[in-house]
Rosetta silent file (secondary structure, phi, psi, omega in degrees, C-alpha in Angstrom):
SEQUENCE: XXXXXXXXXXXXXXXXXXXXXXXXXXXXXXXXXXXXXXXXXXXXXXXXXXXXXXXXXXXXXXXXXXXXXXXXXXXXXXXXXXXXXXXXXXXXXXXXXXXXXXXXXXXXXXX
SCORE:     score description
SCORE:     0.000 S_00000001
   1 L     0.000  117.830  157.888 -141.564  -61.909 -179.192 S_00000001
   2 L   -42.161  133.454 -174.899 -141.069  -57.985 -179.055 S_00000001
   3 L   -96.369  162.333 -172.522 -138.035  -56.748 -177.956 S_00000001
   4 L   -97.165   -2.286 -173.772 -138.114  -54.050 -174.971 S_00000001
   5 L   -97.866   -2.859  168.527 -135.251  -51.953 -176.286 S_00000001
   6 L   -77.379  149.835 -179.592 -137.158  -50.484 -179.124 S_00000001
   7 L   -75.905  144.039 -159.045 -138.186  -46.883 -178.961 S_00000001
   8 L  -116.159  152.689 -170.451 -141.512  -46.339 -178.240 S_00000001
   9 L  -121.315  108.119  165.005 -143.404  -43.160 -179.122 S_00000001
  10 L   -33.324  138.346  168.762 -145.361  -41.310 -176.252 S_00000001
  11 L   -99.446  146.823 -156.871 -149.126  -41.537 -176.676 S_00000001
  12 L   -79.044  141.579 -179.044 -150.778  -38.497 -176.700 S_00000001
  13 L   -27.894  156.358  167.435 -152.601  -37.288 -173.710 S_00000001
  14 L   -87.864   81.553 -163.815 -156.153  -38.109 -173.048 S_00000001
  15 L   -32.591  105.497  170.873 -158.059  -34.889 -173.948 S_00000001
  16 L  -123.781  151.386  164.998 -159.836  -34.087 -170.549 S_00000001
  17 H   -32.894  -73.392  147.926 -160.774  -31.011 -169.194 S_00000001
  18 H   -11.324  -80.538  172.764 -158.494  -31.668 -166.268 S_00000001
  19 H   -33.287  -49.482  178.975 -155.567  -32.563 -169.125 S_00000001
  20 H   -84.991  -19.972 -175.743 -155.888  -29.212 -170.562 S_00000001
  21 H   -91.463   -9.941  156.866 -156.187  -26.807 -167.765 S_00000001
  22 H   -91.021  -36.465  167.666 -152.452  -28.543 -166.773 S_00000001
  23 H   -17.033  -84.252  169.984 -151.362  -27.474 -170.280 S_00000001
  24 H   -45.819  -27.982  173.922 -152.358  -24.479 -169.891 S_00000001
  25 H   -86.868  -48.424  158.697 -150.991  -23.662 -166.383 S_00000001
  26 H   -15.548  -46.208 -165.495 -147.948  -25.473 -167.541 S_00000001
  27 H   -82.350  -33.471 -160.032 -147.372  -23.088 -170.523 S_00000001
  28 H   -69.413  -45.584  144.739 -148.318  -20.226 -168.014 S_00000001
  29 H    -6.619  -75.263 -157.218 -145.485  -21.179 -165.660 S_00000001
  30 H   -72.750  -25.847  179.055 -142.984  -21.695 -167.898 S_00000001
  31 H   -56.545  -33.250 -148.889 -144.063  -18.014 -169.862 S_00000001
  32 L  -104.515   99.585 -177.945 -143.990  -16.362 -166.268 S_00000001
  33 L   -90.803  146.609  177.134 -140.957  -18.394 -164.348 S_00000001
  34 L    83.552  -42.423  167.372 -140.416  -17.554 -161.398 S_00000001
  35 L   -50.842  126.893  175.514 -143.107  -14.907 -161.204 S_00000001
  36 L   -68.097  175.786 -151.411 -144.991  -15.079 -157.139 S_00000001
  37 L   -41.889  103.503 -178.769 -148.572  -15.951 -157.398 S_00000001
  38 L   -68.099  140.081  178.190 -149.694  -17.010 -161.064 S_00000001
  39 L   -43.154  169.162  178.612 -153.291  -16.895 -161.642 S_00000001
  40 L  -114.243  143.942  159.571 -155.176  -20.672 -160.978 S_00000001
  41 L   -82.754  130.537 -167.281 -156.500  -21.893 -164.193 S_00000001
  42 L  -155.570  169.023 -165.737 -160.285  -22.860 -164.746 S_00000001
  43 L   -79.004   -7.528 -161.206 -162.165  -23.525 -167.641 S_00000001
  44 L  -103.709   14.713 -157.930 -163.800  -19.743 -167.147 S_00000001
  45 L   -82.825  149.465  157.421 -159.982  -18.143 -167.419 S_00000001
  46 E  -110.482  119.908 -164.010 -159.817  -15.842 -169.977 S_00000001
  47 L   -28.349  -52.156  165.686 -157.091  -16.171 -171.716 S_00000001
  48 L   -87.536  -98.741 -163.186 -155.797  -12.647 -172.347 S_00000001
  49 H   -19.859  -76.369 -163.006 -157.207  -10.620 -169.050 S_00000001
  50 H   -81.842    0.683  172.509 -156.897  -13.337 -166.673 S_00000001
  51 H  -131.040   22.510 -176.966 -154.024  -15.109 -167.777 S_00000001
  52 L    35.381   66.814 -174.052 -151.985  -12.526 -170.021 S_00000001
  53 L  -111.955   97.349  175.047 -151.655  -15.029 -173.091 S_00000001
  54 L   -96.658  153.320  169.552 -150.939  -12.194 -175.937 S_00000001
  55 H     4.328  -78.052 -169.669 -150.887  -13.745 -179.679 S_00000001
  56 H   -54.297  -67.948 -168.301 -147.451  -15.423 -179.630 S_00000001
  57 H   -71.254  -53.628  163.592 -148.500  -17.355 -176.347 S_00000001
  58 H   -27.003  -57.183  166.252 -151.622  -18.048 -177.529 S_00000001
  59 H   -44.055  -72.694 -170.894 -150.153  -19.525 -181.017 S_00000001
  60 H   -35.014  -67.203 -162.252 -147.942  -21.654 -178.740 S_00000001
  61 H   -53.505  -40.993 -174.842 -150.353  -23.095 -176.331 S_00000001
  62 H   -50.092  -63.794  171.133 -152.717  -23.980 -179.684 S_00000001
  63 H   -34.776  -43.594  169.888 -149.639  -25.760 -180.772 S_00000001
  64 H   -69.967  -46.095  157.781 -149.182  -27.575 -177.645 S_00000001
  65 H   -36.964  -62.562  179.676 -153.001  -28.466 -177.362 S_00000001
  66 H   -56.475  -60.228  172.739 -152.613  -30.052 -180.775 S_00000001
  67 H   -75.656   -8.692  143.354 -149.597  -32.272 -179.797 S_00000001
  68 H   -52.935  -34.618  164.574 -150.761  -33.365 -176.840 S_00000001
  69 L   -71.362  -13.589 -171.021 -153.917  -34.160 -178.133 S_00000001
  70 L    68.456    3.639 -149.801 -153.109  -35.619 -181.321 S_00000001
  71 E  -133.730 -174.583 -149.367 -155.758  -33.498 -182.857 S_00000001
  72 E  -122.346   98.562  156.649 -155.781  -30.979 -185.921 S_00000001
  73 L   -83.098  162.696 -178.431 -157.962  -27.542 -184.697 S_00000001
  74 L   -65.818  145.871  164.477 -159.577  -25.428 -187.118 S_00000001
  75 H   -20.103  -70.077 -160.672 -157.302  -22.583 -188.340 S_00000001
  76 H   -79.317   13.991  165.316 -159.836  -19.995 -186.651 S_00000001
  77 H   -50.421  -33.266  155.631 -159.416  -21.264 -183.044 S_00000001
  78 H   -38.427  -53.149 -155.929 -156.914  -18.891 -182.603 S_00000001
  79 L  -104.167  -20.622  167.601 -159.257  -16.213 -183.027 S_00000001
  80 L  -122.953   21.739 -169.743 -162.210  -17.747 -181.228 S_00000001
  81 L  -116.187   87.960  150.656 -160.907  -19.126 -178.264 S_00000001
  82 L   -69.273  -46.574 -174.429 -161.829  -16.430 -174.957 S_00000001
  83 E  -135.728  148.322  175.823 -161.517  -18.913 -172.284 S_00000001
  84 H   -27.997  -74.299 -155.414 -159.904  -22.372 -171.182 S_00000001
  85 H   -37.104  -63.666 -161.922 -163.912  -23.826 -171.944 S_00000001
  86 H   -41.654  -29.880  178.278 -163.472  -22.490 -175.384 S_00000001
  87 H   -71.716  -29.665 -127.782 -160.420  -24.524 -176.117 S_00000001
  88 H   -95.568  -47.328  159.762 -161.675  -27.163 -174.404 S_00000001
  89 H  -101.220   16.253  151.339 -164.427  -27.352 -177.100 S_00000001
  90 H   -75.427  -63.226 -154.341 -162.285  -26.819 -179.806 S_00000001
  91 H   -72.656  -35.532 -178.012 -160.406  -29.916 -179.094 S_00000001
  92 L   -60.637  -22.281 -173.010 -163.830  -32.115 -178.273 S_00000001
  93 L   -90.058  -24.967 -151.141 -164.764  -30.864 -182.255 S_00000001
  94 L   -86.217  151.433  176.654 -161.433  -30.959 -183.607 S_00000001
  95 E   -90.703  138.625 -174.541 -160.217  -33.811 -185.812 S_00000001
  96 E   -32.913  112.154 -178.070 -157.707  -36.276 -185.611 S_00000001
  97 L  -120.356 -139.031 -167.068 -155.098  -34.886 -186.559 S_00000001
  98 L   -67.111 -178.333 -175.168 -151.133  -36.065 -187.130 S_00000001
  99 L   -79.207  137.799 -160.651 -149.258  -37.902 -184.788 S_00000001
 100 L   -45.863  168.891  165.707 -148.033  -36.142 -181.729 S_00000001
 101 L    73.136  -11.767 -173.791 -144.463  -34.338 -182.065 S_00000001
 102 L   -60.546  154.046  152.877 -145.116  -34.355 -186.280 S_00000001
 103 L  -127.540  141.309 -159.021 -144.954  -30.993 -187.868 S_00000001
 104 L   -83.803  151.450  155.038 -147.549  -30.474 -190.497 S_00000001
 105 L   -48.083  159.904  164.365 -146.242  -28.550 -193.855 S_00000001
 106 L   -66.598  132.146  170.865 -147.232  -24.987 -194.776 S_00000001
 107 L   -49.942  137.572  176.402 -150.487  -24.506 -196.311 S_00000001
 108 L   -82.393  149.447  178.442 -149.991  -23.506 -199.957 S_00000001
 109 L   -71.776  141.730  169.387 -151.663  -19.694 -200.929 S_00000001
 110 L   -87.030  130.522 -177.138 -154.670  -20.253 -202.938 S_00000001
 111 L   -94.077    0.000    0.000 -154.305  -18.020 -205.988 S_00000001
């Protein structure tokens, strides 16, 4: 018999469109607080124009995408991600990656 008082580890969201475009408004919220009417989020948003996601916010939200998702994106996602869709198929390509809330080590420099 299992006991109910052990801690249990959230399972990570169920990548959906739908799943990610609350991420994303989520992050955009919390960047703009407060701020009167925040853009609506769609898969056609562009990240920087229509939803002023500079670098740093951009990093983040990748980060959040991954732990929610469980999944590893490629390195250059960053860099090729225009719009919500774009993430959206980064995460359908991306590979399992660690378990949510983990943080992976730093990549070593290749000499």
């Amino acid at each position: 018999m299992e006991s109910d008082s052990a801690p249990t580890t959230p399972s990570p969201a169920a990548p959906t469109v739908a799943a990610l475009i609350e991420l994303v408004a989520a992050l955009l919220a919390e960047l703009h607080a407060g701020a009167p009417g925040l853009p609506a989020v769609t898969p056609a948003s562009v990240l920087d124009r229509d939803l002023g996601l500079d670098s740093l916010a951009r990093m983040e939200l990748l980060l959040r995408i991954e732990r929610a998702f469980a999944v590893a994106l490629p390195e250059d996602s960053l860099q090729r991600a225009d719009t919500v869709a774009d993430l959206w198929l980064a995460v359908q390509r991306a590979r399992p990656g660690a378990p949510a809330g983990a943080i992976a080590p730093p990549r070593a420099a290749v000499a």
